[in-house]
Structure formats: C-alpha cells, structure tokens
N, C-alpha and C positions, 0 to 999 in steps of 0.2 A: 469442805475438803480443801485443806492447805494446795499451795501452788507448787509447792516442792512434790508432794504425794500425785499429782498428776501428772507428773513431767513421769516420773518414779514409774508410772504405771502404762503410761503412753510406751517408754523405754522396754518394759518388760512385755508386753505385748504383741513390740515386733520381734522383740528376744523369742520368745516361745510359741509362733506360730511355725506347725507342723508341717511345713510346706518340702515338696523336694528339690532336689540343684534346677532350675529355672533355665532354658536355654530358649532362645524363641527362634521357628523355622525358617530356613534361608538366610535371613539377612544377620542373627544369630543378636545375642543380649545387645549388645554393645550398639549395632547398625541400628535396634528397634528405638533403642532410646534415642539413638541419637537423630533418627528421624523424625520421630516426636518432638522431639526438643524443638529441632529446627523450623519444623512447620510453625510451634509456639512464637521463635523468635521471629519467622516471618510478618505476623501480626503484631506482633509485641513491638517492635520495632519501625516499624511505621505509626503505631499509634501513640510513642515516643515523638516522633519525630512532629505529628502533626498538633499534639497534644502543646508543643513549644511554638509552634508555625502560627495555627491559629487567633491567638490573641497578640503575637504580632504582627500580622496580617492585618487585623483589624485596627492595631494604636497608627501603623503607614497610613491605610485608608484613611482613616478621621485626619494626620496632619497634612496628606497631599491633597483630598477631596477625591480621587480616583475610586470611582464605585468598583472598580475589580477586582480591586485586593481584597475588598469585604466578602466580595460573592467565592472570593478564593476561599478567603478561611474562613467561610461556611462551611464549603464543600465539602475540605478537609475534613473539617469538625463535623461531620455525616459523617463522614466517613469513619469515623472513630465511632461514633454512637451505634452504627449500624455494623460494626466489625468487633467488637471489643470481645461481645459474647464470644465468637469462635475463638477469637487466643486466648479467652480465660479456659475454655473448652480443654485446647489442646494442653494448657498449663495445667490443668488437673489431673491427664491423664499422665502428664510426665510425670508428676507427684507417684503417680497410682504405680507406673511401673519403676520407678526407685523402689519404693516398698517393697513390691513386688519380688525384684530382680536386686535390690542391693539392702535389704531391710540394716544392713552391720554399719555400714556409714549412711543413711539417712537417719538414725537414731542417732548416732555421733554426731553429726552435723548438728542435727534440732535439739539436744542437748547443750550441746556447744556455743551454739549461735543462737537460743532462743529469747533474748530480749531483744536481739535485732530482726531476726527471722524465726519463728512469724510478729511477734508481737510490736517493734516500731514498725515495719516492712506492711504489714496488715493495716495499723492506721493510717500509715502515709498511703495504701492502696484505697484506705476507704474514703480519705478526705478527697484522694485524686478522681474518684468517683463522679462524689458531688460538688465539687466545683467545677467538674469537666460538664454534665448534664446544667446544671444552672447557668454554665455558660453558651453553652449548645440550646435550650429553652428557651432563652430570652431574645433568641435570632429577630424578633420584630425589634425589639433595642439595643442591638448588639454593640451598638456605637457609644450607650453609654458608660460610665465610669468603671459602674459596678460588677457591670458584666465580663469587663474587660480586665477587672481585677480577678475574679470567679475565676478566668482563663490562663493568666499568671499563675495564682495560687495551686493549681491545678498540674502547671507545669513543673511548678516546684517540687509539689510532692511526688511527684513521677519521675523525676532526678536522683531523688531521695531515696525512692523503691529500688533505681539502678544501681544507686552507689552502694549502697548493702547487699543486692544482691553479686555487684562485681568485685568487691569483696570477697566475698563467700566464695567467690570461683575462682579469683584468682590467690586466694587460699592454697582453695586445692588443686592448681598446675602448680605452686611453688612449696607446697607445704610451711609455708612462713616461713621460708629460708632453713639454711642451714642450723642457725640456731632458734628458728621460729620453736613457737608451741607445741608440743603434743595436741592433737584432739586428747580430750580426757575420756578415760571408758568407767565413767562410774554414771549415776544415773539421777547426778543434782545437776543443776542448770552452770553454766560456769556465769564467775562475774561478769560484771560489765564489763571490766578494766580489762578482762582474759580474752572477751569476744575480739574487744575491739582493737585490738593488740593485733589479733588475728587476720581483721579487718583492712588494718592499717599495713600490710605486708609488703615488701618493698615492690611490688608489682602493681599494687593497687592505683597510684595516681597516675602513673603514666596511661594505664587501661582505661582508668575513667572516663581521661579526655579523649581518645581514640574513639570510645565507643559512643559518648557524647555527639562528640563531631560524623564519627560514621551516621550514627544515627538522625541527624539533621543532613547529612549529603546522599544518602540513597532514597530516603522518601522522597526529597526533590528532585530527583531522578524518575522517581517512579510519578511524580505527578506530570512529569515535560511525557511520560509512556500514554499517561492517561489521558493528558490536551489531545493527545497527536489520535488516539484511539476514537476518541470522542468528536472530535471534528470529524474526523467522516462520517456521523452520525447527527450532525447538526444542520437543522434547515433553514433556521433565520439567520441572517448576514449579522447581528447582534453575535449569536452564538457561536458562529467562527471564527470573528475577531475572537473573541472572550478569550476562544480555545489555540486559539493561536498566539497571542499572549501569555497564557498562562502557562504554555508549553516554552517559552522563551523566558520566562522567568523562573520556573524549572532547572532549565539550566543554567541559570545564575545562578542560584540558591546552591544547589549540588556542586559546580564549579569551587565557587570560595572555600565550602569545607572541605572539598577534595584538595583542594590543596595545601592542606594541614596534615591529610593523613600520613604522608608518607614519613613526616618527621615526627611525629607522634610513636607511628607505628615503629620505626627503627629505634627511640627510645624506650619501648618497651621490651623490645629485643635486648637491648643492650643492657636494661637492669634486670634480663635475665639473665644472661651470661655474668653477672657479678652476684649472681646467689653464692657460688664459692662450693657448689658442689664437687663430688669427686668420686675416680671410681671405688677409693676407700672408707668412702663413705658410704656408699651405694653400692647395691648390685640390680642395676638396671638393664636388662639384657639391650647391647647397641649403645647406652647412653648413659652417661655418668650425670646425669642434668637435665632437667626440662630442657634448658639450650641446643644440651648438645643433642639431642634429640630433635628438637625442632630443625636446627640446621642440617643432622648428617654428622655429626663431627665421627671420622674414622671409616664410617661405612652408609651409604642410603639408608633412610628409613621413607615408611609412606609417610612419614608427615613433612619431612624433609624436599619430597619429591611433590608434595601440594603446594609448600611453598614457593617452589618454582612455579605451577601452575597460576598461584596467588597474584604471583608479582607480571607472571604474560595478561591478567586480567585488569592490574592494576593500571599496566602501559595500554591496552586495551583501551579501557574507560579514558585516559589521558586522551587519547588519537581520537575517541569519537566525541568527546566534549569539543574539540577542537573543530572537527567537523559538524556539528551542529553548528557553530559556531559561526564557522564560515558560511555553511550555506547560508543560515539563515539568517545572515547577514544583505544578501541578496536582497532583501525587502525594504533596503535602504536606496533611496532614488537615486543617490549617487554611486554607480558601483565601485568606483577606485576607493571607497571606503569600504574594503575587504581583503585588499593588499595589505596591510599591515596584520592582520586576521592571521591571511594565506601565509606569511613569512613565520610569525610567529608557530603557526601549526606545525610546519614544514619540519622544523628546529625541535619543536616538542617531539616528535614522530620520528625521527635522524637521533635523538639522545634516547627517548625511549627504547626503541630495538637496540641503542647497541648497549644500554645496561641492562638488558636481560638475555645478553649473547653469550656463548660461552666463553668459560674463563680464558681462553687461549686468546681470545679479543676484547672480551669485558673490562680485565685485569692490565690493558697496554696503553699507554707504558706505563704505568704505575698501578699498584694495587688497586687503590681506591680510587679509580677510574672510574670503574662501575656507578658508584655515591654518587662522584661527579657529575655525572651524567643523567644520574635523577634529578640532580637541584636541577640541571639545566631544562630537563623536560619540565618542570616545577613553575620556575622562574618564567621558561616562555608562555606557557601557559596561563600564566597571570599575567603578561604581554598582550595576548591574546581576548583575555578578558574582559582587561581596560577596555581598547579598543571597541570589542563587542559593546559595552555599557553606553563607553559615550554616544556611540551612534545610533543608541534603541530609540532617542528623542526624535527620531525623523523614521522611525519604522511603519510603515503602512501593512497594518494587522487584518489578516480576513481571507488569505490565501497562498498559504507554504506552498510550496512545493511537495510533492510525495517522498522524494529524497530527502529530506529535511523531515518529515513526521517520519521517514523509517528510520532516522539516525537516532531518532525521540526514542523511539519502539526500541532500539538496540540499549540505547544507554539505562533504558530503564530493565532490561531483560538480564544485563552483563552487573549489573548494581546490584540487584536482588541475589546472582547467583555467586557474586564474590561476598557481599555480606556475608553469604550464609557459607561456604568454604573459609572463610578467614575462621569463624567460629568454631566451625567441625577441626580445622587444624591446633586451634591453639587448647582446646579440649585433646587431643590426639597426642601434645608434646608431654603429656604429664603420664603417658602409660608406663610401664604396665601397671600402674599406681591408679586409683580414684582421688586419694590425698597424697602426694607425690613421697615420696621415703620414706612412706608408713603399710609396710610390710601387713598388717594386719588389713587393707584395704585395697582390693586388688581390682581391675577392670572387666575377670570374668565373671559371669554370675556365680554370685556364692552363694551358700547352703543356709538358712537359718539358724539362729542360736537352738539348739534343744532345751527340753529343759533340765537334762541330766547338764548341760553348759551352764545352765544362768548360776549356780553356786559356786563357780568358779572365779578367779580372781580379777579375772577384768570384768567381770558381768557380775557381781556379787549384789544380791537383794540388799537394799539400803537396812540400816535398823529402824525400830519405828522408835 
C-alpha cells in the first residue's frame, strides 16, 4: 500500500468516526487537554533539560578531575531512564484526546506536517532513545569517549524533536502570519518545502531559544529542589557535602539561563506584535492578534491578566535566586564576601517590584521605565552571580543552613509552576482559534466529519 493511500485513509477515518460534540465534565475540553498536556511538559521538560546536562556534566568531570559532577550527571541521567516512561504516558494520552475532542485539526495537522511530524520527529525520538540508554548503560565507563558521544548525540536529537515540534505550535498561535499558509484540507501529505515554510513562521526562532534556555534553567532549579530535599535524607558526611554542592550548582546552572530569558522572552512578544494582524482581517472576539490578545490591547483578557501573573513569578524567581545566593554564600569563611552578594540582590529586588508596579509607577518618568528596570534587575543579578562563583572556591560543603535548603525548595517549586503557566498562556493567546485566523478550527470541542460531510469540498475522497 502506497504512502499517499495511508495518509488518504488515516484522514478519513477520523473524518468519519460517529462520535457526538465531546465536552469533558468540570474543567470542560479545553482545561482537560490542557492539563494533560502540561503534566506531559512537566516530564518532557526536564528530561530535555537533563538529557543536555548529563554528558556535559560528565566532559567538566573528566577535564577538572572532580568526581561530583560525574555522580551528578548520573543522577540526572536516572533520572531520565526511570521517568521518561511516565511523559511518553502522558504524551499519548494528549494524542488520544486531540483525536478524541479535536479529530478536524489533528488530521490537518498530520496531513500537513507529516514528514516532520510524525516521521523526522519519530526518528530523531527513536535515536534519542538509544543513545540516551547507551549512555545511561555504560555508567561503569561513563568517562569514556564513546559514551560521552552516545550522550551528545542524544542531546541532539532531542533539540531536533523540540524544534519541529515548536514549530508546529507556534504555527498554530500565529497561523503563519498574515500571509502564512493555509493548513491544506485535502487528504495528500503537503510537501516538504509547504511544511517547512510553515515551520519556519516568523515566531519560530525566537521561541526556540526561549524554550531551549527555559528548558536548561528550571531543571537546574529543580535539581538545587532536589539537593536541598535529599540532604535531609542523607546519613554519611560524603552525602551531604554531595547534596549540598549540588544544590549550589543548581543554582548556577538555572541563574545563567534565567538570565537570557527575559530578553528572549520580550523578543518573541515583539515579533508577535509584527504579524500585522488586524481587526479587518479578523474577527477575534477581544483581539485583532495573537498580541493583542496576549497583552489586553482595548480590554482584559485571561491571558492577558496571566501574563501579569507570569512576569510577578518571573521577578519572584529573580529575588529568590538572589537569595539562595546570599545565604548560601554564608559557607564562605570569610563573611564580608556576601556584601557584594547582599548589594547586588538588594538592586535586583528595588528594580524588580518596581517593573511589575502599576503603570501609574512602572511607566515614570518615561514609558519604558518599566524595560528599564528589568535590565537592571537583569544586570545586578549577574553582579550577583559573579560574586557567588568566584567565592565557591573557598565554600565548605556539608551543612546549609535550613534557610538556604528552603530557598532551594522555593526556586524549584516557583520554576516548575511558571514553566508550565508561561505555556498555558501562550497556548491561551491564539483563542478563540486552535490555528489562529482559521475560522474552520475553533478551541471548543467540535463535532466529527459525518460521513454525509466527507463528499464535500474540503473533505472530498481522493481519486484512486
């Protein structure tokens, strides 16, 4: 059977299952998926992160001699091995309910997009596989060459799975712009050249690297959660150094790429506001634009009012890296090396609150005050940083403070729960749409093709 006559029949399939309008109780279509989802990205995303972490973990180890970094990106890499099943789990089930609850764009999509997704998406899934366990396996030689290639290679194609699937999505918050592509409603596979057009949407690279970076700053967050966890559970004086180290590295690792995001994050804002929509082009109820939707433009929306939430959690994370910072700086013999720490923070924490104050203060005296005042939270914060690093060389590991392991527990508690709202919201700016300006694809649950529909014009049976 030809490759075209599968797609052909996969398409009419979910065309003509007899199903009724689909609403699921309480949380209603839209909350169910998108709970799902996000439990998904919860794993998904850390084993992103450690999937990159672990085999350089290990290349540090082998040039400093320092056995901890090795026993680190073990750990992690456990941690992947023994987690991976549950977010393939939950990524099935999201599959299950698209179908389910959106059968009219999950066939447009996989039509659309099927030489990238499933079919490069699925090999770069399968090689990330085995070269992530061939890496993870060989833990008695993990030091050498090959292994550590195995762990690369690995990381690669698990870049590769992100960048086509953040494509695909951010596809459909922007519809491929104004003059982007139609999805196609017929039932051959689109070219390469069509996908990847689609791919390439002007939203796409700035997304990439955000999600990239996010995704290397909150598992290191969540690992400084899991030192601080774990040390109170540790009995040998070995194993609380370890964890207390590794929680202090933690917050390095998370720190550096937190402090990319915000300018990341504000350039992908801004080439969404340069899609060029309009309300004559649209009838968006609220919003002429994924943008203006996202921000509010004219009137509140919820997604508009998350983003406010986003950016209290953003300056949040800022204030408690800071204070991990400081305190656990403490564990340097000399304490006057925390004064520069404390100053730095101080500035980070004074420019924070007042770019997230209202416009009556944010906006004074000049507009973009506000900006302002992130670089500066930004900038001291990597003040702050330095600081912290140079002085790790004189740190005596084996006994935080509890103040310091609960600052650990917060950064990684506030990391997890802003990842996954940044996602929920920027999924939220493309409504009432699933593909944004495509009328045919809407965000409540809809009805199935009949099959008095499939002989119609946009669903019409291929010829043989």
């Amino acid at each position: 059977m030809e490759l075209p006559t599968i797609i052909s029949l996969f398409s009419l399939v979910l065309q003509e299952l007899e199903l009724p309008s689909l609403e699921f109780p309480y949380v209603g279509t839209r909350g169910a998926v998108g709970i799902i989802m996000l439990i998904h990205i919860f794993f998904a995303t850390l084993f992103v992160g450690y999937a990159v972490g672990s085999p350089l973990l290990q290349i540090w180890s082998n040039r400093t001699g320092n056995p901890r970094f090795a026993r680190l990106a073990h750990s992690i890499a456990r941690f992947n091995v023994l987690t991976f099943s549950v977010g393939a789990t939950w990524a099935v089930m999201f599959l299950v309910v698209l179908v389910g609850f959106y059968p009219r764009v999950t066939s447009a999509l996989f039509i659309h997009f099927f030489w990238f997704f499933p079919v490069l998406s699925m090999i770069a899934m399968t090689l990330t596989i085995w070269f992530f366990y061939f890496h993870y396996y060989r833990a008695k030689n993990r030091a050498l060459p090959k292994n550590i290639a195995a762990g690369l290679a690995a990381a690669f194609f698990i870049l590769l799975w992100q960048a086509i699937l953040t494509g695909i999505d951010t596809f459909m918050v922007t519809g491929g712009g104004v003059s982007g592509q139609a999805v196609p409603s017929g039932t051959d596979a689109s070219d390469v050249g069509s996908a990847l057009g689609s791919i390439f949407n002007p939203m796409w690279w700035t997304q990439i690297l955000h999600r990239t970076f996010g995704n290397l700053s909150w598992p290191a967050y969540a690992v400084a959660a899991w030192a601080a966890f774990a040390y109170a559970r540790a009995k040998s004086a070995e194993d609380k150094a370890f964890y207390d180290w590794a929680g202090s590295m933690g917050v390095i690792w998370g720190t550096v790429f937190l402090l990319l995001q915000p300018f990341l994050g504000f350039l992908t804002v801004y080439n969404m506001s340069k899609l060029g929509y309009s309300a004559e082009n649209l009838d968006a109820p609220g919003a002429s634009g994924p943008y203006d939707r996202l921000v509010g433009t004219g009137a509140d929306t919820f997604t508009s009012n998350l983003l406010w939430v986003n950016f209290l959690m953003v300056v949040g994370l800022f204030v408690l890296s800071n204070v991990a910072m400081y305190v656990g700086a403490g564990r340097h013999p000399d304490r006057a090396g925390r004064r520069p720490i404390q100053f730095f923070g101080l500035v980070a924490a004074l420019a924070g609150v007042y770019s997230i104050a209202p416009a009556a203060i944010a906006n004074f005296p000049f507009f973009h005050m506000r900006y302002v005042m992130m670089l500066v939270m930004v900038l001291a914060t990597l003040g702050a940083l330095i600081a912290y690093v140079r002085g790790r060389g004189r740190f005596r590991y084996g006994s935080p403070s509890g103040w310091y392991r609960a600052a650990l527990l917060s950064l990684g508690i506030l990391a997890a729960v802003l990842t996954l709202s940044m996602g929920w919201m920027k999924s939220n700016s493309r409504v009432p749409y699933t593909i944004y300006g495509d009328d045919t694809y809407q965000v409540e649950s809809e009805r199935p093709v009949g099959p008095e529909e499939v002989q119609s014009e946009n669903f019409a049976t291929p010829e043989p």
